[in-house]
Kinemage of the C-alpha trace (Angstrom):
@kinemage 1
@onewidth
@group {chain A} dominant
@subgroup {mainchain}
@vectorlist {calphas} color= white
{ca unk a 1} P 0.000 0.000 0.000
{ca unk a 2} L 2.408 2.639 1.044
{ca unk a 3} L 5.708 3.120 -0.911
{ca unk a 4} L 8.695 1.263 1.250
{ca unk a 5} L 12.255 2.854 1.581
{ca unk a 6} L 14.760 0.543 3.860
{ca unk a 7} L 16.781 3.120 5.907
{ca unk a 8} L 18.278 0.193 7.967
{ca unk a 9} L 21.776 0.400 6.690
{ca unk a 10} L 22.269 4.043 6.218
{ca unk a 11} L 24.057 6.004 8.624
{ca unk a 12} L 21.891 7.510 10.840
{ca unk a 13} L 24.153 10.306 11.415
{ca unk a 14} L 24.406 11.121 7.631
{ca unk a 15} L 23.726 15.035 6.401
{ca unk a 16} L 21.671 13.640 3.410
{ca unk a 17} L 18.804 12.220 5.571
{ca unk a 18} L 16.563 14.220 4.867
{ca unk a 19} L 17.047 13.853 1.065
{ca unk a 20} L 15.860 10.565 1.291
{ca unk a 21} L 12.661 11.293 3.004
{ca unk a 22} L 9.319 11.349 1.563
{ca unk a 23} L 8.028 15.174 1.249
{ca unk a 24} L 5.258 16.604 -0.838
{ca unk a 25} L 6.713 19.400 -3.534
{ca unk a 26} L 6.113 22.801 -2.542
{ca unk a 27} L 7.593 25.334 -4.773
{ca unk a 28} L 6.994 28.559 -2.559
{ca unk a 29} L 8.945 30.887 -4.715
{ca unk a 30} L 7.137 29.931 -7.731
{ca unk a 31} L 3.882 30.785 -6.586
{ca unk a 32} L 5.485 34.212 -5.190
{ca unk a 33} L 5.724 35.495 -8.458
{ca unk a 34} L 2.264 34.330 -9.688
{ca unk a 35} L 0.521 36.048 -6.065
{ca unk a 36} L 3.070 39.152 -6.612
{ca unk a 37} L 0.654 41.150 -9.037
{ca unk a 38} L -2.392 39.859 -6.749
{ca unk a 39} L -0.855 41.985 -3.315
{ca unk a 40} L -0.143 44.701 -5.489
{ca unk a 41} L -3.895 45.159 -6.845
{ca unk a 42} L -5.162 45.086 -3.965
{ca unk a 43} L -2.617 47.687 -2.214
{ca unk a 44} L -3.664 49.884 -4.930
{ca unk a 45} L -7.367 49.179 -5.711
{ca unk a 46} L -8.471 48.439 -2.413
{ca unk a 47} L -12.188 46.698 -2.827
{ca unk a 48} L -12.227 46.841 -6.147
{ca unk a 49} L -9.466 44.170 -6.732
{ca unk a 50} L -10.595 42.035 -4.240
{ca unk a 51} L -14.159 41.694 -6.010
{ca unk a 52} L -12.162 41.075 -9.250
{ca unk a 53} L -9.946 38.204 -7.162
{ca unk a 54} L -13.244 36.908 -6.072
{ca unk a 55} L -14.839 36.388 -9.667
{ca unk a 56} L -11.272 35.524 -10.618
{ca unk a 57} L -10.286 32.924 -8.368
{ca unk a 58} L -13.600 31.369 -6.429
{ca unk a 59} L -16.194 32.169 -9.309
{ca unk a 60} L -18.423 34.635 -7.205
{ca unk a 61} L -18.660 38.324 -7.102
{ca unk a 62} L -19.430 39.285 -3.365
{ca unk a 63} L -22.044 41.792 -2.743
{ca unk a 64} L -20.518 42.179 0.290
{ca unk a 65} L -17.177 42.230 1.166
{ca unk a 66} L -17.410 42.190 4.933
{ca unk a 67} L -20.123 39.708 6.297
{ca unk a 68} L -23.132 42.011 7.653
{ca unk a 69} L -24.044 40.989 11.025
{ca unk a 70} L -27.183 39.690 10.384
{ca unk a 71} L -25.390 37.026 8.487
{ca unk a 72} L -23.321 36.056 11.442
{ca unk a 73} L -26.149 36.036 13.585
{ca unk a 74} L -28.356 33.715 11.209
{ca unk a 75} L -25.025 31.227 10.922
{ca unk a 76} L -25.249 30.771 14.376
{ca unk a 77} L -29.140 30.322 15.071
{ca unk a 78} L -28.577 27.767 12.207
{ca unk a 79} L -25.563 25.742 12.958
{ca unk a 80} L -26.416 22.022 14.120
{ca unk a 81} L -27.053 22.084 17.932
{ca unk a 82} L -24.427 19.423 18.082
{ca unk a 83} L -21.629 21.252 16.327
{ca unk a 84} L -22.476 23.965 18.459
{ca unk a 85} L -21.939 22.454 21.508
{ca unk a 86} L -18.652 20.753 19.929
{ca unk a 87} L -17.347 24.145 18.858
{ca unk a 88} L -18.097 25.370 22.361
{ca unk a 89} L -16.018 22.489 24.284
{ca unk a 90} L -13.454 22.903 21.679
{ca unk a 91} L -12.946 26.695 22.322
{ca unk a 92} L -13.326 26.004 26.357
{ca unk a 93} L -10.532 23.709 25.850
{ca unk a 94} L -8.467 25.415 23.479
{ca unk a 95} L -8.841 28.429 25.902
{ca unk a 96} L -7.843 26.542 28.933
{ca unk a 97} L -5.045 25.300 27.563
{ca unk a 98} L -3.734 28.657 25.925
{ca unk a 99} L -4.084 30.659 28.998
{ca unk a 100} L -1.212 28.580 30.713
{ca unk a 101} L 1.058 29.761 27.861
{ca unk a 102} L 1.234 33.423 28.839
{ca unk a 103} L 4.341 34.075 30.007
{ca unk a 104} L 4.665 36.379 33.204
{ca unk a 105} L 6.518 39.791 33.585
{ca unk a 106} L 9.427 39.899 35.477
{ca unk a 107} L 11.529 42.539 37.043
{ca unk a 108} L 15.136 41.768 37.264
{ca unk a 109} L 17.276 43.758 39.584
{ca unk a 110} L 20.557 44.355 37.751
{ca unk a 111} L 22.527 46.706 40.332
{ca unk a 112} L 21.267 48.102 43.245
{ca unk a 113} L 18.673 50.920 42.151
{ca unk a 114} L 18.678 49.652 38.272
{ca unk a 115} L 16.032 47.318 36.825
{ca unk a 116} L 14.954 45.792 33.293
{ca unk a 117} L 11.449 44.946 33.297
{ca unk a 118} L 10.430 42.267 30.555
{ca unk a 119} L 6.780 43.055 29.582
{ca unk a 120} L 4.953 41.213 27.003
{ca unk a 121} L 2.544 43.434 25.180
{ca unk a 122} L 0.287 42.136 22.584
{ca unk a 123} L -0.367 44.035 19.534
{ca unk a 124} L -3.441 46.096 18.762
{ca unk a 125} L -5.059 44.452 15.568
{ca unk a 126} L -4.526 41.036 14.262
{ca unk a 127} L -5.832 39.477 10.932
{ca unk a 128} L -6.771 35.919 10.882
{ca unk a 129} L -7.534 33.455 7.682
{ca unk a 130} L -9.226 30.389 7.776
{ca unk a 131} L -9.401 28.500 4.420
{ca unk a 132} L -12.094 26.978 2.363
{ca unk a 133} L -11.423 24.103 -0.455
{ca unk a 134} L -11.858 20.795 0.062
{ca unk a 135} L -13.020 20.629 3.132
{ca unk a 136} L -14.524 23.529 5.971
{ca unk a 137} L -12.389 24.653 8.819
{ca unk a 138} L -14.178 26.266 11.525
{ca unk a 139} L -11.950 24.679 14.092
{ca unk a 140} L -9.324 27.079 12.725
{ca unk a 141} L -11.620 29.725 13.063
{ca unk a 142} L -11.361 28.554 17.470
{ca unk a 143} L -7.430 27.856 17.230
{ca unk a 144} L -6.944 31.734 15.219
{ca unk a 145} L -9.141 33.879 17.377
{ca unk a 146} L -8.712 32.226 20.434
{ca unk a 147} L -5.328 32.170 20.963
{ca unk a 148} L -5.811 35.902 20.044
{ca unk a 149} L -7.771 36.403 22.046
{ca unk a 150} L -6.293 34.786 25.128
{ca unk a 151} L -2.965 36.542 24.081
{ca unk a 152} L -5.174 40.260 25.018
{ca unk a 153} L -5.032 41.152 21.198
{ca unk a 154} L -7.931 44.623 21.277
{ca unk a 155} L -8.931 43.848 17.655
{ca unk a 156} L -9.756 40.381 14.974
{ca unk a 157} L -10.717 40.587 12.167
{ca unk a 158} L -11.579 37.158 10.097
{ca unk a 159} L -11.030 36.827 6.344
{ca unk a 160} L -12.050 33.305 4.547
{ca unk a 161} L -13.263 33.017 0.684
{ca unk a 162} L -16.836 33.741 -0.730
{ca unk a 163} L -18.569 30.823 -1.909
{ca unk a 164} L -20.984 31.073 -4.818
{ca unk a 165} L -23.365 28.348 -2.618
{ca unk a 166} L -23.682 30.476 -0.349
{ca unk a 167} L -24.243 33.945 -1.678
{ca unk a 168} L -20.885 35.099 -1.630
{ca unk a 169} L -20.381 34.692 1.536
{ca unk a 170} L -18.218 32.180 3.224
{ca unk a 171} L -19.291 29.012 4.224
{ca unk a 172} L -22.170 29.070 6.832
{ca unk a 173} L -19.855 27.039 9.881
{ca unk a 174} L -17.145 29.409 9.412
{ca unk a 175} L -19.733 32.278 10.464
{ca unk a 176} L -20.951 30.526 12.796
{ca unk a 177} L -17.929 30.052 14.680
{ca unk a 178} L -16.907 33.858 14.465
{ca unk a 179} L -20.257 34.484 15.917
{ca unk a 180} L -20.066 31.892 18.404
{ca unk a 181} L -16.310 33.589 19.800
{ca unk a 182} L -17.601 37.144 19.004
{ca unk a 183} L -15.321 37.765 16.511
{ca unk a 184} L -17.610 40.627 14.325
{ca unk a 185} L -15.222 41.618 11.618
{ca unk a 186} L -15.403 39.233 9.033
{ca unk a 187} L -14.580 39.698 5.526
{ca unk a 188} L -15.656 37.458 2.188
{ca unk a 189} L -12.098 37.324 0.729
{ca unk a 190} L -9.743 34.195 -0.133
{ca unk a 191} L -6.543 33.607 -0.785
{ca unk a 192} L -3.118 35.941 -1.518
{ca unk a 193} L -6.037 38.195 -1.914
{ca unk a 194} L -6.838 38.364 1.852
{ca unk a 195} L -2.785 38.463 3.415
{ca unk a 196} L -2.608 41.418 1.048
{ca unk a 197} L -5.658 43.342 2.368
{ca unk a 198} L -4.836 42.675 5.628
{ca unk a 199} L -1.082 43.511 5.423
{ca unk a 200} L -2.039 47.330 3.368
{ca unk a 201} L -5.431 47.607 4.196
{ca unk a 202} L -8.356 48.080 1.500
{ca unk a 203} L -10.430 51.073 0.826
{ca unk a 204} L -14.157 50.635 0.158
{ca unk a 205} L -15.571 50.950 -3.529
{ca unk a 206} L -18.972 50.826 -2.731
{ca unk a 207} L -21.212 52.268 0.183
{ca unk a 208} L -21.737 48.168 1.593
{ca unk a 209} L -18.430 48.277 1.889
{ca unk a 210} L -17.755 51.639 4.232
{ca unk a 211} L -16.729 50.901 7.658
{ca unk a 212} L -18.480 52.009 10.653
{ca unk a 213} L -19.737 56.081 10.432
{ca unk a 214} L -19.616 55.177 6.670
{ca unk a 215} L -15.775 55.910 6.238
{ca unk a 216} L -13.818 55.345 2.947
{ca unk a 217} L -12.190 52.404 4.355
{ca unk a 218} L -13.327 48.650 4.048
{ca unk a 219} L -10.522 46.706 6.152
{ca unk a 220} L -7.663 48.605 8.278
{ca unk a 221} L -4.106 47.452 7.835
{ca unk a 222} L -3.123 44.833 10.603
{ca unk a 223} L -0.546 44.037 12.712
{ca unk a 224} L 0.312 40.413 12.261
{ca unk a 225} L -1.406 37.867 9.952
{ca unk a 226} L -2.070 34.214 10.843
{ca unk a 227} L -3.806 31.134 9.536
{ca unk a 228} L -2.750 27.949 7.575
{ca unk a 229} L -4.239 27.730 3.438
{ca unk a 230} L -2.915 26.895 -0.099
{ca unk a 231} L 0.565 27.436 -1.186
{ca unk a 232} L -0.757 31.232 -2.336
{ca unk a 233} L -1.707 31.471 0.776
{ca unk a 234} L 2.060 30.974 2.136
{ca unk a 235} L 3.480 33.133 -0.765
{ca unk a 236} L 1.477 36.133 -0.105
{ca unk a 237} L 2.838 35.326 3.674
{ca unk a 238} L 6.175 35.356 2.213
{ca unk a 239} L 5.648 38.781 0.037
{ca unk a 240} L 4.684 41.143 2.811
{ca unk a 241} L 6.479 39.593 5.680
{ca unk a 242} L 8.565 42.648 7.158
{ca unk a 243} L 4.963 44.822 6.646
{ca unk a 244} L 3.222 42.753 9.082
{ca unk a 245} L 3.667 39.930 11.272
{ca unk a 246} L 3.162 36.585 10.624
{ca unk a 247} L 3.080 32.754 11.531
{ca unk a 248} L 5.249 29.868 10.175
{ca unk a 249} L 4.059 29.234 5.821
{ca unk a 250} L 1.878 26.339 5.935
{ca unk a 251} L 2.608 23.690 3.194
{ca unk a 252} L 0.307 20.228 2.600
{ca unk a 253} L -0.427 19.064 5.831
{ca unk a 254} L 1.484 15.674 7.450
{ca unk a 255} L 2.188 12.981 9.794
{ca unk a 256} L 4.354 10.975 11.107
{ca unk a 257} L 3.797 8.149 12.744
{ca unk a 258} L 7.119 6.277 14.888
{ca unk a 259} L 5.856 2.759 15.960
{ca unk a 260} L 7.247 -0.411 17.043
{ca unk a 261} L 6.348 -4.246 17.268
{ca unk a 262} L 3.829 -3.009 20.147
{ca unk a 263} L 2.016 -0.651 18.257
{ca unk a 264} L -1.819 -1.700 16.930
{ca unk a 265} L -1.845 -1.553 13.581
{ca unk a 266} L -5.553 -0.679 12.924
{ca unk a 267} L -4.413 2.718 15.041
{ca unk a 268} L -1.680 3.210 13.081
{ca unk a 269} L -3.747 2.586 9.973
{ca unk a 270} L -6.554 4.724 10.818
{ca unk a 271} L -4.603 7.327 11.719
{ca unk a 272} L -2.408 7.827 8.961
{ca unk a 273} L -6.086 8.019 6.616
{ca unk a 274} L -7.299 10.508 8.873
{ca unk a 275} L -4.437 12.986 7.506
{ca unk a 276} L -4.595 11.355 4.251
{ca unk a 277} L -8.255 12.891 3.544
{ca unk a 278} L -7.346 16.301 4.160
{ca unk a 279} L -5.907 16.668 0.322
{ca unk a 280} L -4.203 14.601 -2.488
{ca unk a 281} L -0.733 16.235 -1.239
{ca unk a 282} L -1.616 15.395 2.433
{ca unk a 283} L 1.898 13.059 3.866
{ca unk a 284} L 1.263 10.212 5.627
{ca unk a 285} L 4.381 8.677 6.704
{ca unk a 286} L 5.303 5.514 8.794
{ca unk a 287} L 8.608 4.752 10.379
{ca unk a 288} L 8.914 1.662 12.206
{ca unk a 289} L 11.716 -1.380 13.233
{ca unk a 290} L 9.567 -4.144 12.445
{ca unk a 291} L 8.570 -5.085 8.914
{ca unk a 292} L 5.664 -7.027 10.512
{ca unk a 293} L 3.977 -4.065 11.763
{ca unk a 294} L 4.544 -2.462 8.447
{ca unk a 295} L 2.787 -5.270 6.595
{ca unk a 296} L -0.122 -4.920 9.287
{ca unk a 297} L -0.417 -1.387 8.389
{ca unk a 298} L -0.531 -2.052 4.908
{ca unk a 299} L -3.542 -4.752 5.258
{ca unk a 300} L -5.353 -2.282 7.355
{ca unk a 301} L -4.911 0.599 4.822
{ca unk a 302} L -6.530 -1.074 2.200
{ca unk a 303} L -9.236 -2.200 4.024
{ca unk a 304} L -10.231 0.967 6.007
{ca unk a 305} L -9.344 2.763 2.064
{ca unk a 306} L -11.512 0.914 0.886
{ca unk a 307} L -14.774 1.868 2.839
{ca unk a 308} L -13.780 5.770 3.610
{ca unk a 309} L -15.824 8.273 1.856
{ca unk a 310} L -13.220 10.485 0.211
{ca unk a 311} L -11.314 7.323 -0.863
{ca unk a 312} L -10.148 9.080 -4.157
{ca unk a 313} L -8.617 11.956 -2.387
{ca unk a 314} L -6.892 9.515 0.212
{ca unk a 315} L -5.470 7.245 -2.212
{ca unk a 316} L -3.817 9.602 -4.008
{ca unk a 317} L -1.762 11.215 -1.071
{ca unk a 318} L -1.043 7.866 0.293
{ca unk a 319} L 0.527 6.264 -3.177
{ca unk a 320} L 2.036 9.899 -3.634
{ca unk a 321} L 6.371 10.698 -3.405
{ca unk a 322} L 5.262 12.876 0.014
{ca unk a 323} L 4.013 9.636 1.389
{ca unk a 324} L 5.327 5.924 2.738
{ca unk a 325} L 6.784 3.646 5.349
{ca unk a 326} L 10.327 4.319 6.550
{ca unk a 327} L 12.642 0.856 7.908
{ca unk a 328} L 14.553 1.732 10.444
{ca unk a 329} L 17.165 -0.604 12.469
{ca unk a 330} L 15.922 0.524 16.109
{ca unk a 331} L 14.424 2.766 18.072
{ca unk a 332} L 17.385 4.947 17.959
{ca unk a 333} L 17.874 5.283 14.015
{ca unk a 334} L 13.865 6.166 14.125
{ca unk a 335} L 14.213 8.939 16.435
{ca unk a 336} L 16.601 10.497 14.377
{ca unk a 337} L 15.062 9.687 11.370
{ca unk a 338} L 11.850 11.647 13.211
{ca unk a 339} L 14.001 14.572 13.808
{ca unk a 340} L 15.456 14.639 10.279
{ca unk a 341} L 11.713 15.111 9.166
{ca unk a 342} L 10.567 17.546 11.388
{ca unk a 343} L 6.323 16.374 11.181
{ca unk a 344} L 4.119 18.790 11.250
{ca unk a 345} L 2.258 16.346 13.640
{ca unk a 346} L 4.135 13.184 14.929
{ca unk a 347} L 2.626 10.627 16.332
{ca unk a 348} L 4.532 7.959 18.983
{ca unk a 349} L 3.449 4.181 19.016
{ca unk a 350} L 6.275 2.742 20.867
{ca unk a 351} L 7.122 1.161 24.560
{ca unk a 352} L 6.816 3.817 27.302
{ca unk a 353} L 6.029 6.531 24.806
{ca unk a 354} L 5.980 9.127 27.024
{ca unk a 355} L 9.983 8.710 27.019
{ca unk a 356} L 10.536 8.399 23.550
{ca unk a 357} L 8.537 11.483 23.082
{ca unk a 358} L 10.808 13.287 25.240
{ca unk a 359} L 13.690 12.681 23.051
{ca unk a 360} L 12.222 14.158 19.929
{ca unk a 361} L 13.787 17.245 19.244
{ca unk a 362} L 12.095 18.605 16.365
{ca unk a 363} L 7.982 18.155 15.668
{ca unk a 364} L 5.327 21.075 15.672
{ca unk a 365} L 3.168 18.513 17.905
{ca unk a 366} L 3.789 15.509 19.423
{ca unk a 367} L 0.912 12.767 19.860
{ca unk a 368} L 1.652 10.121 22.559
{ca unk a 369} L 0.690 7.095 22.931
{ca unk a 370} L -2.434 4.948 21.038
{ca unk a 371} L -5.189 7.091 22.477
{ca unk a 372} L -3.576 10.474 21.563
{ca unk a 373} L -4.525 10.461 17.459
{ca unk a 374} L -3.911 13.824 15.886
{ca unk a 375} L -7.587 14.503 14.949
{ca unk a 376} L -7.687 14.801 19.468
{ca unk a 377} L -5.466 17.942 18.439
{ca unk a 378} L -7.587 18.846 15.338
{ca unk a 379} L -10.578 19.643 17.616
{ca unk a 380} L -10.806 19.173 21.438
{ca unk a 381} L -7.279 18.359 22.712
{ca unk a 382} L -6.832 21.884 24.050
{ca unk a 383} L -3.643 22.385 21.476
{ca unk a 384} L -3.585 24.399 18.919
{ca unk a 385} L -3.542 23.046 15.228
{ca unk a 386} L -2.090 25.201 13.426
{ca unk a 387} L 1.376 23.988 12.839
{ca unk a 388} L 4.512 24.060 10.767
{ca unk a 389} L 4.856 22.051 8.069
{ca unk a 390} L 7.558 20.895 4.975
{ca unk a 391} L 10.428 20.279 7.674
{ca unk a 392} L 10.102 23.988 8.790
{ca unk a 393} L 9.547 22.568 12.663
{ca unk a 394} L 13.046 22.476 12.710
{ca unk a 395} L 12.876 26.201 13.785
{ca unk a 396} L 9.436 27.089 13.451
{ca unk a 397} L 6.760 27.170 15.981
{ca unk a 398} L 3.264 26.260 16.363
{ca unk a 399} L 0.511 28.627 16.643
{ca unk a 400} L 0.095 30.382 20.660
{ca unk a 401} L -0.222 33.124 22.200
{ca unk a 402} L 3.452 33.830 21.362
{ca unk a 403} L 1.958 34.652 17.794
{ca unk a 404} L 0.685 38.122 19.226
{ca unk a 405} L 2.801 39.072 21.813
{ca unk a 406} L 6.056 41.304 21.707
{ca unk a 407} L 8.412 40.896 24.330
{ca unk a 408} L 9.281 44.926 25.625
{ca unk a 409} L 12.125 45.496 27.864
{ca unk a 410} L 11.600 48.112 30.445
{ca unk a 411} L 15.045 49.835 31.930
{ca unk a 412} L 14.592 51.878 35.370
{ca unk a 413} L 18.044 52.728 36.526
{ca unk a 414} L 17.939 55.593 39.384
{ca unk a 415} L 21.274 58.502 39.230
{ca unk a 416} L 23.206 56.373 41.941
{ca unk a 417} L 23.018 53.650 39.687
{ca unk a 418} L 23.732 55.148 36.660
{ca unk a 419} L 27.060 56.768 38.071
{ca unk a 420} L 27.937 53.188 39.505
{ca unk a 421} L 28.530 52.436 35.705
{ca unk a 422} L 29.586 55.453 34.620
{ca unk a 423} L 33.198 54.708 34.119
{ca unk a 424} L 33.045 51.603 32.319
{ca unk a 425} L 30.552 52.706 30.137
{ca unk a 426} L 32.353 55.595 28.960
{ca unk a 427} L 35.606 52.933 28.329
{ca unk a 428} L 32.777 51.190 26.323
{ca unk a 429} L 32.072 53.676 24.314
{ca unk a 430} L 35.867 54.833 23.479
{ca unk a 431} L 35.987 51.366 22.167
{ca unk a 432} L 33.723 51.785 19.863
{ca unk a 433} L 34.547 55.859 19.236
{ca unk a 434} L 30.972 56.985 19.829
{ca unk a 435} L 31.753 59.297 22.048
{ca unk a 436} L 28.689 60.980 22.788
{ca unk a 437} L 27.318 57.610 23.815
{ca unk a 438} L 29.691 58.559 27.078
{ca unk a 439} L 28.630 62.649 27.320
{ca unk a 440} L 25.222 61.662 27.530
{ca unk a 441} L 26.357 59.571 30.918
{ca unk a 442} L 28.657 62.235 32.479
{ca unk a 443} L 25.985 64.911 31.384
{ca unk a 444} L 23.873 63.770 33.885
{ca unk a 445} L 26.632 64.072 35.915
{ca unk a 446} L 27.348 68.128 35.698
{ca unk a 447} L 30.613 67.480 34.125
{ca unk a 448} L 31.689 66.535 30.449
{ca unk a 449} L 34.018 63.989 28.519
{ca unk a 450} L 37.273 65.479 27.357
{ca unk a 451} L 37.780 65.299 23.922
């Protein structure tokens, strides 16, 4: 079922490991140029271009732009009682678990009389995208806003794409989450399209797009943008990072599962499916000691393919180059060969997990054990799913509060203090011949620096 590549007598240590490792294709740079006239549209025609993205690129042409209220409030009346109540334990949870993340000022005393202060601030207006293709998302719509939220951000604003089923408006869950978390601002626009309104800002083009008091402007530029979507999506990320703020560039999503002779292979099966029906690029990737196991896995796949509804989609990613099962020697050569891939989510099916799981290094979330599947963190886990992907958690994060927060240092030195260090500062600054760097200390002082 799944491709098979024997690692077992490769160096573990070797700088070509990840070479060899199974990885959907994701040509960023390519799609910058094709997104790079998109962004600049809309930084110049405001409205305008994004209704012309809209007919362009989802076949509708919003009436509105930004999702009346009304609309937000029907969404919610309507949503499935069930759902409702699912979205509500998922942002409870999600909450609970993102309020432990905020870090705590502290005031360090560095001499007597003179302080630094680290503050964390978080900044004033965030923009948040949750995507709509194959599938409907509105538990990114509870891992965006509320670790936003949680992180004290004062405005969020929502962007995800019209849909011509729905009247140009995105799809009816998606609302009905915003409405469900408050979030108010809500705009009908997709793709590069939305990073690049949110990153410059749009002006209105037509009087149901003005802004409260009936101002020119439809969407005000934001602070930091956030959200996984398409490869446009991460490209548009990629063109107007160092305007705003944003999170790691989301790729086709992935997992990895590590699993030994203990591991149940209907688990391991099901769970590497679950990933596989996000998308055709979707990795699902096995790495495992025991060539028994792998055969299990492989029995199970085609069975459980087999009866899944979106069995087309799921085949494809698991016969695809980004997907297949990884022979290791041990438990040792796995863990590295974990690291070397850096999963978006990795999953551990080994003896006493919990310890193995301690020795991964690089992962944007780990999974232990065989009641800990990754659609737990999906939905109600209390982690957030938004997560790097394409090797990138060798240095990139996963979605928190971290996302909106600054970290501001605070420096509260009194005169006794400051004259404490007045000496070496000033050799300091000879050092470096910036002179006035010293006058400004000995000014305070009453007496100058000779020349």
């Amino acid at each position: 079922m799944l491709s098979r590549t024997d690692l077992r007598d490769l160096d573990r240590h070797t700088r070509d490991l990840a070479e060899v490792l199974p990885r959907a294709r994701l040509d960023v740079s390519a799609a910058l140029e094709a997104v790079r006239p998109v962004v600049e549209d809309v930084r110049a025609r405001g409205a305008a271009a994004l209704r012309d993205a809209a007919e362009r690129f989802d076949g509708v042409r919003p009436e509105h732009l930004r999702v009346p209220a009304e609309a937000l409030a029907r969404a919610l009346e309507q949503l499935d009682p069930q759902v409702r109540d699912a979205l509500r334990m998922a942002v409870d949870h999600t909450r609970t678990a993102h309020a432990a993340q905020l870090p705590t000022e502290r005031v360090t005393e560095v001499v007597t009389g003179g302080t630094v202060t680290q503050r964390w601030v978080p900044v004033r207006r965030v923009g948040l995208y949750a995507p709509g293709g194959l599938a409907v998302y509105p538990s990114s719509v509870v891992m965006n806003a509320v670790a936003a939220q949680v992180a004290g951000v004062e405005q969020v604003a929502l962007a995800s794409p019209p849909q011509a089923g729905h009247g140009g408006l995105p799809h009816p869950t998606v609302l009905a989450a915003c409405a469900l978390l408050g979030v108010t601002e809500v705009y009908a626009v997709g793709g590069a399209q939305a990073v690049a309104m949110f990153a410059y800002g749009a002006s209105a083009d037509t009087d149901t797009d003005r802004g409260a008091g009936g101002g020119p402007i439809l969407c005000e530029a934001v602070d930091v943008v956030t959200g996984p979507g398409n490869i446009y999506v991460a490209a548009a990320k990629r063109a107007v990072r160092g305007v705003v703020g944003t999170d790691a560039e989301a790729g086709p999503t992935e997992v990895a599962v590590l699993a030994d002779a203990t591991a149940d292979p209907e688990y391991v099966a099901a769970d590497l499916l679950s990933q596989a029906e996000h998308d055709p690029s979707a990795g699902s990737v096995l790495v495992t000691d025991s060539v028994e196991l792998a055969d299990a896995v492989d029995a199970a796949l085609r069975r459980r393919l087999a009866a899944t509804r979106h069995a087309e989609r799921a085949a494809t990613a698991l016969s695809g180059p980004q997907s297949g099962t990884l022979l290791v020697r041990d438990l040792d050569q796995g863990v590295a060969v974990v690291d070397a891939y850096a999963a978006e989510h990795l999953e551990i099916h080994t003896a006493h997990a919990r310890e193995v799981a301690r020795r991964v290094r690089n992962a944007g979330a780990v999974f232990v054990g065989p009641h800990s599947p990754v659609p737990l963190g999906d939905y109600l886990a209390g982690s957030n799913h938004v997560l790097p992907t394409g090797g990138t958690a060798r240095f990139a994060p996963g979605l928190s509060v971290m996302a909106f927060l600054r970290p501001v240092q605070v420096i509260d030195y009194d005169a006794a203090a400051l004259a404490s260090l007045a000496d070496p500062l000033e050799a300091l600054a000879r050092c470096e011949d910036l002179p006035a760097h010293a006058e400004a200390v000995r000014a305070r002082q009453g007496c100058s620096v000779s020349s």
